[in-house]
Backbone as CSV, one residue per row, in Angstrom:
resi,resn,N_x,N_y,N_z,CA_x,CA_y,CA_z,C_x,C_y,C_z
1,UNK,0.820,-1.187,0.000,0.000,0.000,0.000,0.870,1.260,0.000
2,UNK,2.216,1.260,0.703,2.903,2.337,0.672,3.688,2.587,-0.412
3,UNK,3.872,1.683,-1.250,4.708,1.617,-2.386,3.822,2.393,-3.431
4,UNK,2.191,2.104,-3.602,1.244,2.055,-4.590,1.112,3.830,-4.266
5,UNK,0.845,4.382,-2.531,0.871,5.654,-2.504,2.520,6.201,-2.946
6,UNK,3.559,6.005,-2.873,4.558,6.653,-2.951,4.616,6.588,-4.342
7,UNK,4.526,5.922,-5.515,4.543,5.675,-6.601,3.446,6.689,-7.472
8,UNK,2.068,6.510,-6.550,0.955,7.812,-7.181,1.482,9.541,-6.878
9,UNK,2.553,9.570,-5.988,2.601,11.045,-5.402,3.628,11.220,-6.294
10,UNK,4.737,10.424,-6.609,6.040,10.680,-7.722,5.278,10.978,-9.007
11,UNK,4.640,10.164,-9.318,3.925,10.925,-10.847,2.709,11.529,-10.347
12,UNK,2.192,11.892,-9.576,1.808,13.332,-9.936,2.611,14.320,-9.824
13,UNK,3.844,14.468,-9.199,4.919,15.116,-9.098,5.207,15.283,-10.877
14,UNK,5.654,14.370,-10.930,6.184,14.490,-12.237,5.232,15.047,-13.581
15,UNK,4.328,14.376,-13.330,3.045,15.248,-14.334,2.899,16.511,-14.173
16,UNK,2.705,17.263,-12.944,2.626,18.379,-12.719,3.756,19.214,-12.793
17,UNK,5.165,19.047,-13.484,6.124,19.195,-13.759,5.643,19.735,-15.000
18,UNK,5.161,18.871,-15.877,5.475,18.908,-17.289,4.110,19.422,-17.812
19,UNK,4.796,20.424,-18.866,3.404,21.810,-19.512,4.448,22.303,-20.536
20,UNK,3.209,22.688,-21.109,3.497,23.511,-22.556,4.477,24.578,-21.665
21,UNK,4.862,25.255,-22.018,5.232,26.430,-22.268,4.727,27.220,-21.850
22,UNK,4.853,28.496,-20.637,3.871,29.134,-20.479,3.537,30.114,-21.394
23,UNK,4.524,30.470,-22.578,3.884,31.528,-23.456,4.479,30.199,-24.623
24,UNK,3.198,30.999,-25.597,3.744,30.476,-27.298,5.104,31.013,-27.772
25,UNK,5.788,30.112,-28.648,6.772,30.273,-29.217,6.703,31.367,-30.294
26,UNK,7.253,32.358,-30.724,6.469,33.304,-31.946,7.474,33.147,-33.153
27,UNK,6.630,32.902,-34.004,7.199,33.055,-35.630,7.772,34.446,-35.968
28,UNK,8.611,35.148,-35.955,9.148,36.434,-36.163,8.936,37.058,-37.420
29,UNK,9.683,36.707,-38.435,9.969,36.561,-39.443,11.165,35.424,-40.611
30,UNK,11.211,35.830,-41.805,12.475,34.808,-42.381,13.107,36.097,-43.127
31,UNK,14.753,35.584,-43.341,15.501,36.417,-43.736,16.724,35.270,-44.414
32,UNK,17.286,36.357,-45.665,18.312,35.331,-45.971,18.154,34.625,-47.092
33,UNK,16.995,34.947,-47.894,16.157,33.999,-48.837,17.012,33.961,-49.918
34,UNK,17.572,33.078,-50.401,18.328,32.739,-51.495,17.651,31.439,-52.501
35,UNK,17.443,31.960,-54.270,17.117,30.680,-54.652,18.198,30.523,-55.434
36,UNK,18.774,29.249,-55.057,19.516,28.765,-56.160,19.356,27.697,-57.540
37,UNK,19.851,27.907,-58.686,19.422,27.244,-59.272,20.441,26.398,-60.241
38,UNK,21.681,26.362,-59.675,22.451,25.043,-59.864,21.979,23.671,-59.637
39,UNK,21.844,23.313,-60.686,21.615,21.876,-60.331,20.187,22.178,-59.765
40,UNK,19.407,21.422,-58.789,17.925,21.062,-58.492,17.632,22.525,-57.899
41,UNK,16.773,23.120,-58.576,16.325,24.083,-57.890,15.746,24.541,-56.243
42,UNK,16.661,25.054,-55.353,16.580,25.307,-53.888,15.957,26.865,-53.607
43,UNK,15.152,26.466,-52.495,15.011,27.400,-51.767,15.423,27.860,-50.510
44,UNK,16.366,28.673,-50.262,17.049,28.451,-48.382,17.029,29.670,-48.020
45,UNK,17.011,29.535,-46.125,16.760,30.792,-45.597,16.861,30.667,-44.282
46,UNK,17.028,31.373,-43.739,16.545,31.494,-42.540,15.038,31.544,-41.553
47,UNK,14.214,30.964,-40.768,13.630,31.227,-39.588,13.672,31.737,-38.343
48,UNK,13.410,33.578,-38.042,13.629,33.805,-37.026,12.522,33.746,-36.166
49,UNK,12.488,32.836,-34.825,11.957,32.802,-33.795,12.214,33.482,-32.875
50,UNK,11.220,33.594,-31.483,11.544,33.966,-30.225,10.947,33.327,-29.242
51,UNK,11.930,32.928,-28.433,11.317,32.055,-27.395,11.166,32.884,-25.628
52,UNK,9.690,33.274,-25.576,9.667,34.247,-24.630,10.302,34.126,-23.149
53,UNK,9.743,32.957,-23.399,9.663,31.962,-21.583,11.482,31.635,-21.192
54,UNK,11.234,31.557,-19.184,12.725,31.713,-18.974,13.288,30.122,-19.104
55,UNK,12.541,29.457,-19.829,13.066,27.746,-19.678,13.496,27.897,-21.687
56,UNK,14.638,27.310,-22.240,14.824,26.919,-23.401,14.116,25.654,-23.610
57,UNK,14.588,25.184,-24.549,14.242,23.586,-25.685,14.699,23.322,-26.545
58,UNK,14.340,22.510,-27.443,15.321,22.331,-28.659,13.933,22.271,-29.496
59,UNK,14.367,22.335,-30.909,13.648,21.932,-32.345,14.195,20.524,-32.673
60,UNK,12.711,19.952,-32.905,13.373,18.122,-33.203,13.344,18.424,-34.871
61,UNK,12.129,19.311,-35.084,11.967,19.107,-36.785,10.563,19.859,-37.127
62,UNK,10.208,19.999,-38.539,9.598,21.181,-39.377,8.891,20.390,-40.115
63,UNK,7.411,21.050,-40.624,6.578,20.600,-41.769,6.377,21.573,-42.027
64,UNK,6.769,21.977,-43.007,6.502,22.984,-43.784,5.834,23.129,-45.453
65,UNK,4.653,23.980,-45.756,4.311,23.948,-47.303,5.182,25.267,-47.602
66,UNK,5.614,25.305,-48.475,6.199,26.833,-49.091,5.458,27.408,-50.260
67,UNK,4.747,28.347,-50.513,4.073,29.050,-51.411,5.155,30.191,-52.027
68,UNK,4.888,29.988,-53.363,5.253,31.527,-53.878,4.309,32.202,-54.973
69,UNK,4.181,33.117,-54.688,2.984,33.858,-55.211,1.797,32.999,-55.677
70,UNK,1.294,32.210,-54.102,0.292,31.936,-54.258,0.399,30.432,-54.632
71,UNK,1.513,30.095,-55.450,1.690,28.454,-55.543,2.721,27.803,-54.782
72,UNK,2.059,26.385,-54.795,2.970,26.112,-53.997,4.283,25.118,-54.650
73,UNK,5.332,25.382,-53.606,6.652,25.570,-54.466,7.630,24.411,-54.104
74,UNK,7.161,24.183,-52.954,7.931,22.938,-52.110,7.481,22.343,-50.866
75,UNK,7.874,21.818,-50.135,7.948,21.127,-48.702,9.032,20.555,-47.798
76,UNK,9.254,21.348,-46.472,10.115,20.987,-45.638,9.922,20.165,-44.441
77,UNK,10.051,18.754,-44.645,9.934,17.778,-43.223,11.194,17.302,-42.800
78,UNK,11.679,17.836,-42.057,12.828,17.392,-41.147,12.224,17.080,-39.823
79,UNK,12.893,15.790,-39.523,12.702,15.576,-38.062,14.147,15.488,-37.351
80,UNK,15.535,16.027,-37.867,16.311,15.744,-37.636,17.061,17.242,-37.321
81,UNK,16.180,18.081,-36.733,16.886,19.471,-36.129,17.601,19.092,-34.759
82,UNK,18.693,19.314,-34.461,19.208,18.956,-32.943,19.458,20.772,-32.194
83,UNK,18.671,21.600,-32.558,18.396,23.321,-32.103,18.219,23.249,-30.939
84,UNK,19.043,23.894,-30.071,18.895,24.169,-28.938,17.911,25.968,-28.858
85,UNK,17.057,26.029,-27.970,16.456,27.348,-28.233,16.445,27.836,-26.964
86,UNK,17.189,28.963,-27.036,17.758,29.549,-25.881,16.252,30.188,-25.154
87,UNK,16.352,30.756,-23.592,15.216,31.239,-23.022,14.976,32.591,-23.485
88,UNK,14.277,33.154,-23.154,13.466,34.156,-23.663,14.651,35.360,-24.650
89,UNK,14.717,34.745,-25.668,15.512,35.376,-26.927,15.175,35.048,-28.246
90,UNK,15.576,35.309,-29.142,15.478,34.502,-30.429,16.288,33.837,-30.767
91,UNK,16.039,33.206,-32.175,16.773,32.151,-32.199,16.346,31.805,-33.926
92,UNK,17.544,31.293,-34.797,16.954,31.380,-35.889,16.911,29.628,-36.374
93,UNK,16.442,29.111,-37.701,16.058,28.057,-37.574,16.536,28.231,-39.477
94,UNK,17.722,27.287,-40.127,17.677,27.309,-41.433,17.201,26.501,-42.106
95,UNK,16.671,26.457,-43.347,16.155,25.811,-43.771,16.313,25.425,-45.810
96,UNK,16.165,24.404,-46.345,16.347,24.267,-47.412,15.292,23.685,-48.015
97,UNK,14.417,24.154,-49.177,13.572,23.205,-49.895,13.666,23.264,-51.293
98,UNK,13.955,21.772,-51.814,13.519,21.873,-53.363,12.463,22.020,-53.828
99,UNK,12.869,22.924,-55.192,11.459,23.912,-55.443,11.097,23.308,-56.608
100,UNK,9.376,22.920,-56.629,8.633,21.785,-57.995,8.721,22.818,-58.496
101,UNK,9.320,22.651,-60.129,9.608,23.521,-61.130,7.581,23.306,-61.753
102,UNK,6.968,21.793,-61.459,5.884,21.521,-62.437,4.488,22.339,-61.487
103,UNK,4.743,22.731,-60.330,3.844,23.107,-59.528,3.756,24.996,-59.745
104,UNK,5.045,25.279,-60.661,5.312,26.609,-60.181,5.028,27.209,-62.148
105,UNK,4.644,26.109,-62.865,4.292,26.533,-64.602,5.851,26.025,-64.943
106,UNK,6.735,25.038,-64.564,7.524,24.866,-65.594,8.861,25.976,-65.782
107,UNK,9.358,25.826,-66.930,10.133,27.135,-67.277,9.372,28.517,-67.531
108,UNK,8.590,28.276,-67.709,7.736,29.789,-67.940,7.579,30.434,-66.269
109,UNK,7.239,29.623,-65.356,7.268,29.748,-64.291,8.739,30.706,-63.574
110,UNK,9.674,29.813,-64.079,10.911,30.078,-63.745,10.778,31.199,-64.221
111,UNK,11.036,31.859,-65.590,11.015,32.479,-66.247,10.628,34.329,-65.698
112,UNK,9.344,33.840,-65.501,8.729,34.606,-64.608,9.085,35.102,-63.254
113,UNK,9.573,34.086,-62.614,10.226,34.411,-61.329,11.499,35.096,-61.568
114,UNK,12.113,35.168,-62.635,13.501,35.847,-62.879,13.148,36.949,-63.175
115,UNK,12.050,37.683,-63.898,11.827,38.934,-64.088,10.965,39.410,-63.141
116,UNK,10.667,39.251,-62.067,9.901,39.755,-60.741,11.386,39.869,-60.112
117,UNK,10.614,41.416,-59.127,11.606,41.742,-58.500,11.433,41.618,-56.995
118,UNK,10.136,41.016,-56.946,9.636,40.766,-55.608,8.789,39.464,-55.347
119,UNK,8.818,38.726,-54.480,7.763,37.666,-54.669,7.313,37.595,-53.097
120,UNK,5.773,37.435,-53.351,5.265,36.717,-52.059,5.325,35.552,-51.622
121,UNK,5.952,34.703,-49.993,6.510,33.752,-50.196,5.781,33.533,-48.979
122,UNK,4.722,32.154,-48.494,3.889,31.945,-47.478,4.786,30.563,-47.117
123,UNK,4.742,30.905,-45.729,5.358,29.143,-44.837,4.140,28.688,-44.126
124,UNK,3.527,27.815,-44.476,2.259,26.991,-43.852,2.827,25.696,-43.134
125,UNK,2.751,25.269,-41.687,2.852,24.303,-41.238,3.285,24.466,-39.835
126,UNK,4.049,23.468,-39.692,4.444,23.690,-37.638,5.768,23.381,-37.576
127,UNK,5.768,23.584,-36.627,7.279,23.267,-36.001,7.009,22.233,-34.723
128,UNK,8.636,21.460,-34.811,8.288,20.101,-33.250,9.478,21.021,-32.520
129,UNK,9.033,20.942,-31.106,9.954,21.511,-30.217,9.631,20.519,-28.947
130,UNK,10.545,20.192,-28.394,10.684,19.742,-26.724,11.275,20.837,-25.898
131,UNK,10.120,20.373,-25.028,10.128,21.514,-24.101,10.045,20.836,-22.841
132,UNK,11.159,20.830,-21.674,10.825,20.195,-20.417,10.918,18.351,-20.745
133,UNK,11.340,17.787,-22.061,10.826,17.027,-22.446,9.751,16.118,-23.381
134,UNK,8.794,17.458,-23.157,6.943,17.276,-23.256,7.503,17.566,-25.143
135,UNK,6.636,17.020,-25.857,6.874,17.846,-27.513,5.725,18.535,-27.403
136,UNK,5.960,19.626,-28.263,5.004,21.134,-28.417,5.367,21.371,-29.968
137,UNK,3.852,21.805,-30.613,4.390,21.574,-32.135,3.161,23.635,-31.993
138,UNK,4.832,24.242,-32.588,4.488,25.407,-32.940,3.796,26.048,-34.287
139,UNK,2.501,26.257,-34.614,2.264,26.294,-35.851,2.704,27.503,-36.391
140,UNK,2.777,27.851,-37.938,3.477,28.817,-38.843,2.246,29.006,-39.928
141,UNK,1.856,30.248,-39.722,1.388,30.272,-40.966,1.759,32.212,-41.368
142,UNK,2.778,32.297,-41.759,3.584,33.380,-42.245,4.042,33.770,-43.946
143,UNK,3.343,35.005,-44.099,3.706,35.427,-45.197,4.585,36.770,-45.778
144,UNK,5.616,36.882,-46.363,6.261,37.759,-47.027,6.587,38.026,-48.093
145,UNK,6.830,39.542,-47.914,7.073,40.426,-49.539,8.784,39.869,-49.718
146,UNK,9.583,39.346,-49.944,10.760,38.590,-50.191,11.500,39.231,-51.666
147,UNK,12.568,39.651,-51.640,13.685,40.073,-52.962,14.697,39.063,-53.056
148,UNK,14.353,38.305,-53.725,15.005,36.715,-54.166,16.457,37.392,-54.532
149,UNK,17.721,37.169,-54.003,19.206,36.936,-54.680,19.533,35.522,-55.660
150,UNK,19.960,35.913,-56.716,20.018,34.847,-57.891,21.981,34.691,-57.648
């Protein structure tokens, strides 16, 4: 009987340990946007976050849709981020996606994207973070006016 109570008081101990986060993680902005087009066409950049709260975590990994002007251009699933995310600071998060040339019109597509001098570029999806342990999946749904470097 004393084992069964000492055993119920450790995990509620321990349960009551473990919680989200007391504030959300915030999507900041992205910076850094480079497409390259050697070889398989990439999209890379940066993710700046901020993590309000005085406890850090890490990023395990990303689902991401990538839109550009409105189509969509690629997808980022990593589950293999080892990000440590410091306490209440930011923190940035890089990222790479190959970009469907057939989703975006092809070469005309391309084409098009070379004579724009600006493109709107939407990140739809979440982010995995451990926090305390616990996973917490931060959602993204962020859009920008972006000046592509070739």
């Amino acid at each position: 009987m004393i084992r069964v109570l000492s055993l119920l008081i450790i995990l509620s101990l321990v349960l009551s340990s473990c919680h989200k986060p007391d504030k959300d993680i915030e999507f900041r902005y992205v910076r850094d946007v480079v497409a390259d087009a050697a070889g398989d066409p990439m999209l890379r950049g940066k993710a700046v976050l901020f993590n309000p709260n005085k406890v850090g975590g890490k990023l395990r990994g990303a689902e991401l849709d990538i839109y550009i002007n409105g189509k969509k251009a690629g997808r980022l699933e990593r589950d293999d981020y080892e990000l440590k995310i410091p306490a209440n600071a930011e923190f940035e998060v890089p990222f790479e996606v190959k970009v469907n040339l057939k989703e975006l019109g092809g070469l005309n597509g391309i084409l098009g994207m070379l004579g724009a001098r600006k493109f709107d570029i939407r990140y739809v999806g979440k982010l995995k973070l451990l926090y305390k342990g616990i996973p917490v999946k931060v959602p993204v749904d962020h859009q920008s006016e972006v000046k592509l470097r070739f």
